[in-house]
FIKEBA-874210 format. One record per residue (C-alpha): residue number from 1; residue in three letters; x, y, z. Coordinates in steps of 0.02 Angstrom, whole numbers. Layout:
<atoms>
nr,rest,c1,c2,c3
NUM,ALA,X,Y,Z
...
</atoms>
This chain:
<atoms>
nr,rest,c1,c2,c3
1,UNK,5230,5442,4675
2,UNK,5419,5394,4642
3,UNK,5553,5520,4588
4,UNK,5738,5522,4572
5,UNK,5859,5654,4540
6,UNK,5963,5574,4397
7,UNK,6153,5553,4396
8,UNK,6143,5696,4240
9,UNK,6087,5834,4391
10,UNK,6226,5808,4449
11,UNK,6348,5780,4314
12,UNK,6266,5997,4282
13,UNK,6305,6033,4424
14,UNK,6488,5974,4420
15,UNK,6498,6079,4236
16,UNK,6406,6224,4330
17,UNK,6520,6241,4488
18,UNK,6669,6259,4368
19,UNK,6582,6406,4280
20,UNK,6563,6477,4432
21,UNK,6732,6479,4489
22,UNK,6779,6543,4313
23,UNK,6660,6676,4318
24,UNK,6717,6849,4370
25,UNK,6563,6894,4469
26,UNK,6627,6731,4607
27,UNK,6769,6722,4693
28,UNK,6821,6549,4780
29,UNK,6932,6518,4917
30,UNK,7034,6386,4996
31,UNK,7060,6432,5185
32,UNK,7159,6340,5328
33,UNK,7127,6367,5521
34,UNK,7093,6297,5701
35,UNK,7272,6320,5787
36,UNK,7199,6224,5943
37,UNK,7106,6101,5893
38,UNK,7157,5989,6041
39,UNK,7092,6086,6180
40,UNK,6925,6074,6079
41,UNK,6932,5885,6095
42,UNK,7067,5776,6173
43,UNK,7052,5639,6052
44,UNK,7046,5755,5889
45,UNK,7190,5712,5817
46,UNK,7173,5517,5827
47,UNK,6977,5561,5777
48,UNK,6932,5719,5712
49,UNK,6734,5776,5738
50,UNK,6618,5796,5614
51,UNK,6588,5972,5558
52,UNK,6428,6037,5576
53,UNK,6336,6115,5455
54,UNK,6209,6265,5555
55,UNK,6254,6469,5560
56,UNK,6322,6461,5724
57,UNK,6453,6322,5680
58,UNK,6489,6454,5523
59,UNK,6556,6589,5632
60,UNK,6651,6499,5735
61,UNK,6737,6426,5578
62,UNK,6764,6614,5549
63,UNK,6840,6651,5717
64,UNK,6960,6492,5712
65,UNK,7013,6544,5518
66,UNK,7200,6595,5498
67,UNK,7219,6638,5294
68,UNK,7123,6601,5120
69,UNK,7204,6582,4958
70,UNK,7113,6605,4804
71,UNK,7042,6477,4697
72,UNK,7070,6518,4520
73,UNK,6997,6406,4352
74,UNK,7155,6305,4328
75,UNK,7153,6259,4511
76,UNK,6982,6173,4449
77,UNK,6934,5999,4375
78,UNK,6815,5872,4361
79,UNK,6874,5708,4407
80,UNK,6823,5527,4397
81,UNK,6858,5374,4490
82,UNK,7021,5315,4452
83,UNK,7039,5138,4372
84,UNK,7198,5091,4342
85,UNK,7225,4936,4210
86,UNK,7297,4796,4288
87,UNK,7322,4632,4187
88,UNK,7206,4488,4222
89,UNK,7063,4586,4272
90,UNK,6911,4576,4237
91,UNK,6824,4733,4195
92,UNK,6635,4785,4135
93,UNK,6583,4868,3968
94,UNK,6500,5001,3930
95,UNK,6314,4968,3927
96,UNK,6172,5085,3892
97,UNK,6060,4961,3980
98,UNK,6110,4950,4172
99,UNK,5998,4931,4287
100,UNK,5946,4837,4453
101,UNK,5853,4702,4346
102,UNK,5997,4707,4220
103,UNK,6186,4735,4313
104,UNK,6328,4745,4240
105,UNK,6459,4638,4255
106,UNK,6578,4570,4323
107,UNK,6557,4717,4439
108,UNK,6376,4693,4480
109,UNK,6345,4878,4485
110,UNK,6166,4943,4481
111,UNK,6192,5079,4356
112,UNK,6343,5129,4228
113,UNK,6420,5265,4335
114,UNK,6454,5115,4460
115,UNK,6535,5023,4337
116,UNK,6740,4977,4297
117,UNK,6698,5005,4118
118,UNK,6867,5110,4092
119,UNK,7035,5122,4126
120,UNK,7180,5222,4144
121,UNK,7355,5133,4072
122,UNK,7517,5161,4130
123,UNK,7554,5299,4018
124,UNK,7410,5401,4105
125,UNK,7301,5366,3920
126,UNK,7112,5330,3977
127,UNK,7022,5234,3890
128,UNK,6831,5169,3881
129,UNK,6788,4966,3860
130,UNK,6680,4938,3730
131,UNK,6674,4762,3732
132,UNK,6750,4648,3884
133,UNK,6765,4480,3813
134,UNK,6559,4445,3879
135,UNK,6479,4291,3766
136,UNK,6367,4143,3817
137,UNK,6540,4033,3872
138,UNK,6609,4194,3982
139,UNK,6439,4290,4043
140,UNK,6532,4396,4158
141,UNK,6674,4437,4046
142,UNK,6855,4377,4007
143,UNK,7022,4429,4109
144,UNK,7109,4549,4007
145,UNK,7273,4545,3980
146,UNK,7335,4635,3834
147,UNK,7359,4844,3898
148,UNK,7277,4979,3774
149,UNK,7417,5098,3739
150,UNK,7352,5153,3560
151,UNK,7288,5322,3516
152,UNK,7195,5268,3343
153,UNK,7026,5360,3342
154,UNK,6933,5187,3283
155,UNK,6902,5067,3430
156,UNK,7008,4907,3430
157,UNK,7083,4764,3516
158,UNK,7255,4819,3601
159,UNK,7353,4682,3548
160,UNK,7356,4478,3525
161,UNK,7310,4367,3677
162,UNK,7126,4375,3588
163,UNK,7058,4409,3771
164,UNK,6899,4492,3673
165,UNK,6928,4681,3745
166,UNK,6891,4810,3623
167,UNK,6946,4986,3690
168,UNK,6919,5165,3637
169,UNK,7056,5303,3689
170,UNK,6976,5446,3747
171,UNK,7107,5545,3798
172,UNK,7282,5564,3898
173,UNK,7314,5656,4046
174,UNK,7432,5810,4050
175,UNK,7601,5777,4152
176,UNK,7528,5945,4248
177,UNK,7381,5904,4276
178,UNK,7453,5733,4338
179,UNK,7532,5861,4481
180,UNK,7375,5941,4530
181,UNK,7224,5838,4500
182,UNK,7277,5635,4516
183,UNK,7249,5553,4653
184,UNK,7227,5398,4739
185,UNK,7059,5375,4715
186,UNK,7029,5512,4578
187,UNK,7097,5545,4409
188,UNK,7057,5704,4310
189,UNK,6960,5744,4160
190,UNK,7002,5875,4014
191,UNK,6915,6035,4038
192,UNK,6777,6126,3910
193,UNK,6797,5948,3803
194,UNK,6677,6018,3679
195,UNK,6784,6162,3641
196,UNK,6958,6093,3695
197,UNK,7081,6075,3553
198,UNK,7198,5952,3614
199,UNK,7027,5820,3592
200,UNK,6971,5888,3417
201,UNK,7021,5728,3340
202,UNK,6934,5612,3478
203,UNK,6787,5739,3502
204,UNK,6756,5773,3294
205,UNK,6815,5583,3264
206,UNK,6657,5534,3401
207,UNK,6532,5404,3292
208,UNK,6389,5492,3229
209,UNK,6240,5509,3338
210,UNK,6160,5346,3361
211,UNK,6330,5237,3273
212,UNK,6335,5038,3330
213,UNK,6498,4985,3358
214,UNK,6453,4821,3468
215,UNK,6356,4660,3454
216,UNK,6331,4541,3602
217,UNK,6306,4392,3603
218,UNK,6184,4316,3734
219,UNK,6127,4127,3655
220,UNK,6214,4055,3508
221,UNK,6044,3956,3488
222,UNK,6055,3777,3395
223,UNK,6036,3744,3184
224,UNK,6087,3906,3156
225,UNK,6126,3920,2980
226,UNK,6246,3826,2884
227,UNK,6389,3750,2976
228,UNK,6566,3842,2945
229,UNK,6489,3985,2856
230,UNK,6512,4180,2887
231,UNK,6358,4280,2844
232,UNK,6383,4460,2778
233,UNK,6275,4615,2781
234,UNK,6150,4544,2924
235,UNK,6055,4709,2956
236,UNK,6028,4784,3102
237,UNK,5849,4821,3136
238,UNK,5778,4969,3249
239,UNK,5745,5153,3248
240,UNK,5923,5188,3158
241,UNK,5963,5160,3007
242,UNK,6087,5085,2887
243,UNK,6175,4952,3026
244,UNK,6243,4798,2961
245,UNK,6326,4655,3047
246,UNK,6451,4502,2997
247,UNK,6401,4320,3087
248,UNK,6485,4187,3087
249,UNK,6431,4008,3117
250,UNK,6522,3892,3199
251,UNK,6531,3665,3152
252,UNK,6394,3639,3300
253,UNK,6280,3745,3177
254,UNK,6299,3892,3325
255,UNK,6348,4069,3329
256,UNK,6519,4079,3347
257,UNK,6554,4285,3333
258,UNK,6464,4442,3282
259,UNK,6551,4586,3213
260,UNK,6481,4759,3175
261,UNK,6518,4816,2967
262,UNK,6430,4956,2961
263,UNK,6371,5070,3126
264,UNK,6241,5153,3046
265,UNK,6163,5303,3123
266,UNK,6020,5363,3206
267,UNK,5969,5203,3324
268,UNK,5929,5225,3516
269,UNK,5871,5034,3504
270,UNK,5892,4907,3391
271,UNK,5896,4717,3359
272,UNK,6005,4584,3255
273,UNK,5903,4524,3131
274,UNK,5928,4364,3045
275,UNK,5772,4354,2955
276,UNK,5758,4305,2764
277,UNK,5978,4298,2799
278,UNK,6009,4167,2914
279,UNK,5905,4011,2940
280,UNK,5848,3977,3131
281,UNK,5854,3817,3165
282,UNK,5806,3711,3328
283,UNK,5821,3844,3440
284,UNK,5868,4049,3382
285,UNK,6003,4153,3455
286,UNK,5991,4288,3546
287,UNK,6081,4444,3550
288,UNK,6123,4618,3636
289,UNK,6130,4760,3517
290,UNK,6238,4887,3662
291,UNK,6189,5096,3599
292,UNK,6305,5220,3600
293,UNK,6264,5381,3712
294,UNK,6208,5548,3621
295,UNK,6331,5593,3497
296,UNK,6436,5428,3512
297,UNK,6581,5377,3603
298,UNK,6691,5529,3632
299,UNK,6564,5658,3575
300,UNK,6534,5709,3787
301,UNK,6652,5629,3882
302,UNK,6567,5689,4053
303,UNK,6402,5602,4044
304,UNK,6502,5488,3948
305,UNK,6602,5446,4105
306,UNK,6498,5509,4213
307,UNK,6606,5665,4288
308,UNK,6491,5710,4432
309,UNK,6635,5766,4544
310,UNK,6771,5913,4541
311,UNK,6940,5918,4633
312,UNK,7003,6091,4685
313,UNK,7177,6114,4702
314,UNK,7252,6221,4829
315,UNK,7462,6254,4859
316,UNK,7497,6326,5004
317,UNK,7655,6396,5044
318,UNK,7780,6514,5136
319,UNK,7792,6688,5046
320,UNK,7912,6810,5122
321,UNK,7821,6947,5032
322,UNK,7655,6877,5100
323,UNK,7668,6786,5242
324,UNK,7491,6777,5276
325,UNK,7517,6580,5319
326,UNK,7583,6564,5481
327,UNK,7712,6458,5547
328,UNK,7774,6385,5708
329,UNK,7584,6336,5773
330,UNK,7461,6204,5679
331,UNK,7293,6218,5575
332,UNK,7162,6062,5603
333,UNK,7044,6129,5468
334,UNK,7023,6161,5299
335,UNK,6905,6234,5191
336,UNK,6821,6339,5060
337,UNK,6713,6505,5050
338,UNK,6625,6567,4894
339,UNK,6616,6749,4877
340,UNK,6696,6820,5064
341,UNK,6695,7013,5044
342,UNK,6847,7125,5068
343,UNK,6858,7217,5249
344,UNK,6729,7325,5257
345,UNK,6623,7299,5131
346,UNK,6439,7194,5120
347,UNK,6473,7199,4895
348,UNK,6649,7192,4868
349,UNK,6733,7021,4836
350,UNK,6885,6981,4890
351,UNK,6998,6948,4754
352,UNK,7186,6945,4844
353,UNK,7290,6785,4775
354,UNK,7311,6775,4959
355,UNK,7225,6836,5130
356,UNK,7242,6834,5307
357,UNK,7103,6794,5401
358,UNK,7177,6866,5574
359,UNK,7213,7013,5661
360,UNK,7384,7075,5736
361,UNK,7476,7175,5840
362,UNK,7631,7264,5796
363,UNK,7753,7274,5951
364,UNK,7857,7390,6038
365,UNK,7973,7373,6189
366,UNK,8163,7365,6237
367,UNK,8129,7178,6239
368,UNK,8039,7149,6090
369,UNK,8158,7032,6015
370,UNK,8193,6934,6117
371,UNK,8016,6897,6191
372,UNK,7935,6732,6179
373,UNK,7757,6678,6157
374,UNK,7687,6522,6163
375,UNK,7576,6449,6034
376,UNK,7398,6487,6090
377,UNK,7427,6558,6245
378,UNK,7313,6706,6331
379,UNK,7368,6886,6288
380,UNK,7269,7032,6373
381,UNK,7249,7213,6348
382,UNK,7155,7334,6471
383,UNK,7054,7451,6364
384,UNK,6953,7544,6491
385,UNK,6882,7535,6672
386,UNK,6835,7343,6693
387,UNK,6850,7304,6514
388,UNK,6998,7191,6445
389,UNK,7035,7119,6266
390,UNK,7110,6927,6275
391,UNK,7175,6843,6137
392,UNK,7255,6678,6084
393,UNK,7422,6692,5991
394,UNK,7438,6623,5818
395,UNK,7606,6662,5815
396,UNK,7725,6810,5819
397,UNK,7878,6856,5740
398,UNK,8031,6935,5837
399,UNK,8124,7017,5714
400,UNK,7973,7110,5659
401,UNK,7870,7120,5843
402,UNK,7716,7068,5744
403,UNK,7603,6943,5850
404,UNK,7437,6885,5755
405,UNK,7302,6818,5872
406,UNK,7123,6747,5872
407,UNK,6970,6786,5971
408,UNK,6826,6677,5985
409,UNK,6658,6696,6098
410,UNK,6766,6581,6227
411,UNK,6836,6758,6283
412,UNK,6677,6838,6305
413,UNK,6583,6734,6440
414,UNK,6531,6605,6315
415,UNK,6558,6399,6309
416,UNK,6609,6341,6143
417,UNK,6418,6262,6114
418,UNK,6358,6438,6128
419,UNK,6339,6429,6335
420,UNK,6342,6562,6447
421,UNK,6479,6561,6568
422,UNK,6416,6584,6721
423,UNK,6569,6664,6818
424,UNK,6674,6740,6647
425,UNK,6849,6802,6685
426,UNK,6840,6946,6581
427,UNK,6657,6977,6568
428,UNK,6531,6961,6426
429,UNK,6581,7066,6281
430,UNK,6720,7036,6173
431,UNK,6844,7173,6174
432,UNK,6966,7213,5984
433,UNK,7149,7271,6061
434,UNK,7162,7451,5992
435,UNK,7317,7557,6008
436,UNK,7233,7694,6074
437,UNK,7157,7615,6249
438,UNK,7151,7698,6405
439,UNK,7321,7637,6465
440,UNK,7380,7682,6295
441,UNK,7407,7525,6215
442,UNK,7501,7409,6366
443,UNK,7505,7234,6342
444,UNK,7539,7110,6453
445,UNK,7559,6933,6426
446,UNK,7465,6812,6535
447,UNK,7617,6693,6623
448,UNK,7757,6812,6571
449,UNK,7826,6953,6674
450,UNK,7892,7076,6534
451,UNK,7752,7203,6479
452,UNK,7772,7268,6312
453,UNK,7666,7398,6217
454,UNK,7589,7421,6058
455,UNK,7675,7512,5922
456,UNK,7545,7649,5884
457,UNK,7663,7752,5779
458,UNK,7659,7606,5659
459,UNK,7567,7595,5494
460,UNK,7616,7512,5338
461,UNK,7633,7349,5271
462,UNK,7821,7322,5290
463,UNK,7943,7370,5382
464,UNK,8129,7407,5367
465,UNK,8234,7344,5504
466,UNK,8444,7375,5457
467,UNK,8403,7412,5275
468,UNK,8308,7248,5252
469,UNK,8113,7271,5205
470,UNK,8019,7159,5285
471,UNK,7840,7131,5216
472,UNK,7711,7085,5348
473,UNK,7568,7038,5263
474,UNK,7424,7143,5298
475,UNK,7392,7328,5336
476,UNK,7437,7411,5490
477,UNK,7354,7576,5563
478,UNK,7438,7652,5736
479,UNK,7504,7470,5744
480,UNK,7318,7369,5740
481,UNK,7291,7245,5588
482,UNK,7122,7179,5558
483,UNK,7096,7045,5457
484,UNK,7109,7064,5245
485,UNK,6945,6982,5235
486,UNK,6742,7032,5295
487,UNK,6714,6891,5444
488,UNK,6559,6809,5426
489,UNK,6530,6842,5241
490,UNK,6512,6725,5084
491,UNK,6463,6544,5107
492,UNK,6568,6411,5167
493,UNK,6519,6270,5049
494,UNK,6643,6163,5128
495,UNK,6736,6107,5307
496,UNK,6851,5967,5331
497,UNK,6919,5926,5524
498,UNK,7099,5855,5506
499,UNK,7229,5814,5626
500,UNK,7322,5935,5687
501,UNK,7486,5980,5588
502,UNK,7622,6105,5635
503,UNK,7676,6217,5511
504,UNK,7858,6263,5479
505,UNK,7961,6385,5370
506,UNK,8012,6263,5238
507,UNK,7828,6178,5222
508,UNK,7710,6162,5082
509,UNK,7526,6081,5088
510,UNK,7462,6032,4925
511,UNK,7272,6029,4971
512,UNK,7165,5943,4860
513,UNK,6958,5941,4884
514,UNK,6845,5817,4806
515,UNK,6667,5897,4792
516,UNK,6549,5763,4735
517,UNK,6371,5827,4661
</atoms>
């Protein structure tokens, strides 16, 4: 028995991921991490790994995670592939029709969704080919060369090469959207078109249900009628009703051109008939009679262009009163998690514009300031008899003697595959630094000789240092951070292994995700 899941599925499931995003019971988040990606894999950068998609793999994206930012419903659209016009191209039309046994072309794609059957023009107006020029003499199409830049609601030609394009506008992207959702390969969509009002006039304007607006051409036949002589009101037969069509013949007694009058209604099939109108001769002509999709052109423009995909849009950059993205060390990864859950809590969502994803230290010393650490390199903390806490730093801060850090199960005996270590340095459980440990809060760092300690008379979430607040980011209790964010909680529905970048203080990343359905 044969089955498919059909290109609509998925064009749902686009519409329904946005919903979900928008929906106050979700929360969605962008997230950056993996500050040493190289030591994972020597050749990362010039070839990043696969992710992997299995539980395990899912924590240790958790460990490696620095900071999220939240995904709101204007960071969300669907998107299709972008087509830019070009002059002297060839593109397809739209055909209700396409199928292995029947491509379209020039293209030769299998199915519509395949298809170059619209553009985008140089004004960022998008518009859908109706017709590409296609008769018995050009069976692929015609070159076109004259750019739609209209906005009539009627389909047309777009100027006067007579290159045989007729185009429909659809609609014109936003100059912000332009910002956020265009890119190389991807061009955005209007969201909610059936409700939207800046398409009213293309979405009420759409041809009623069922509406021809083209005739084919596919054999001009031979005897056709009477030489030099345009036939009007040629129905339109099928399971519409009402379409009419103008034919003209040509001096060789052959169909020269076939233009729609009257688009009639109702049809999801239909045939030129020239019956009792136009006498068939030596051999009759054939024809192509191409249907609308439900509603017409316009009426749904995402199974009309077949917006299976959605682009989330992510800006991240330095915040002085947030600095929950570090700089001075690099992230490899990016990502998002639906629904994480704030610290502590197995119901809560998280719902912070922005969150770190790391713990930190808040230190104290006579050197403080002037102490260096190196990106990723080993702190330690003894906690108790035989029991130390190690740590990678993230990066730290000297004016305010915050250091964040990351733990993985690399610290506690275990390979990065999930291993045992057979001869751990610091044993087999993984040890939190606490400011309340049995040396009371000492902290050495691995390679350096000062030793500085752990602020335990610390909490807050700034600091003032000479009459300057200084906002750190996340909470701090007897100088110990934990991370903003539950570990291990929502789903990440998406990973992405990149080379390693360093971040600085003046950097932005504009991060944009295609999710295809």
């Amino acid at each position: 028995m044969s089955a498919i899941i059909t290109d609509q599925l998925r064009i749902l499931n686009a519409q329904n991921f946005i919903a979900g995003v928008a929906s106050t019971s979700n929360s969605y988040y962008t997230f950056v991490g993996l500050p040493n990606a190289t030591e994972i894999s020597s050749t990362w950068n010039s070839s990043p790994p696969d992710p992997r998609d299995n539980f395990d793999q899912e924590f240790s994206y958790w460990d490696t995670m620095i900071a999220l930012k939240k995904i709101t419903p204007s960071d969300v659209k669907p998107v299709i592939k972008k087509i830019a016009w070009q002059s002297g191209i060839t593109y397809d039309m739209y055909r209700h029709d396409i199928r292995a046994e029947n491509r379209s072309k020039p293209s030769n794609a299998f199915s519509l969704y395949d298809a170059n059957y619209y553009v985008m023009n140089s004004d960022y107006r998008v518009y859908i080919c109706l017709h590409n020029g296609t008769s018995p003499d050009y069976p692929e199409g015609r070159p076109s060369l004259d750019e739609p830049t209209f906005i009539d609601l009627e389909p047309r030609e777009a100027g006067s090469s007579g290159d045989g394009y007729i185009w429909k506008y659809l609609y014109t992207i936003k100059p912000s959207d332009i910002i956020k959702f265009d890119t190389t390969n991807y061009m955005p969509v209007p969201i909610d078109w059936a409700t939207n009002s800046d398409v009213a006039a293309v979405r009420d304007n759409a041809a009623t249900s069922g509406q021809i607006k083209i005739v084919t051409i596919t054999n001009r036949g031979v005897g056709v009628g009477t030489a030099n002589r345009t036939y009007t009101g040629v129905p339109i037969r099928g399971d519409g009703r009402g379409a009419e069509a103008i034919v003209t013949i040509n001096n060789d007694q052959k169909v020269e051109s076939v233009t729609v009058s009257s688009g009639g209604s109702g049809y999801t099939f239909g045939t030129l008939d020239l019956t009792g109108k136009i006498p068939v001769g030596t051999s009759a002509p054939s024809f192509n009679v191409i249907i609308p999709p439900q509603g017409g052109h316009g009426a749904d423009i995402y199974r009309e262009l077949g917006a299976k995909n959605v682009l989330i849009y992510s800006r991240i950059e330095n915040d002085t009163s947030n600095p929950d993205f570090i700089t001075g060390n690099e992230i490899a990864r990016i990502g998002i998690v639906e629904s994480p859950k704030v610290l502590n809590s197995t119901t809560d969502n998280l719902t912070l514009e922005k969150a770190s994803a790391v713990y930190a230290i808040k230190l104290t010393g006579a050197d403080y300031t002037t102490a260096t650490f190196s990106a990723d390199s080993y702190i330690t903390q003894t906690i108790g008899v035989g029991s130390t806490a190690v740590g990678r730093v993230i990066s730290y801060d000297s004016t305010t003697g915050v250091l964040k850090y990351w733990q993985d199960r690399t610290f506690a005996g275990f390979n990065t595959n999930g291993t045992q270590n057979t001869s751990p340095t610091y044993g087999y459980t993984l040890h939190r630094f606490t400011g309340s440990p049995a040396n009371t809060g000492s902290i050495s760092i691995v390679g350096a000789a000062s030793t500085l300690a752990i602020h335990t008379s610390f909490s807050g979430l700034s600091t003032v240092i000479n009459n300057r607040t200084y906002y750190l980011g996340q909470e701090f209790t007897n100088g110990i951070s934990e991370p903003e964010v539950q570990k291990y909680s929502g789903n990440i529905i998406y990973i992405d292994n990149r080379p390693s970048i360093t971040r600085s203080s003046n950097q932005k990343e504009d991060i944009k995700i295609i999710l295809q359905f």
